[in-house]
N, C-alpha and C positions, 0 to 999 in steps of 0.2 A: 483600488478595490478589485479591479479584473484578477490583478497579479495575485490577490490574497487567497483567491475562488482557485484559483489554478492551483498554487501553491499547497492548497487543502487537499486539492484533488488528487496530487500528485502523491499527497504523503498519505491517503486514502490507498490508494493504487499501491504505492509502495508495499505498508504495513500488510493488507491482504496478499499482494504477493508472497512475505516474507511469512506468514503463517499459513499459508498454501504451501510454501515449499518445507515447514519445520513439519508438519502433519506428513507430508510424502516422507521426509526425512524417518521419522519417527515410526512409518511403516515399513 
């Protein structure tokens, strides 16, 4: 269950990184 929370978290963190950086891109 820990690993799942993490796991979420991480593809959380990911996706908002990866649309933080299309939006700077896009600018």
């Amino acid at each position: 269950m820990k690993s799942k929370k993490a796991y979420k978290e991480i593809k959380t963190t990911k996706y908002f990184l990866q649309t933080k950086f299309q939006v700077k891109h896009n600018i």
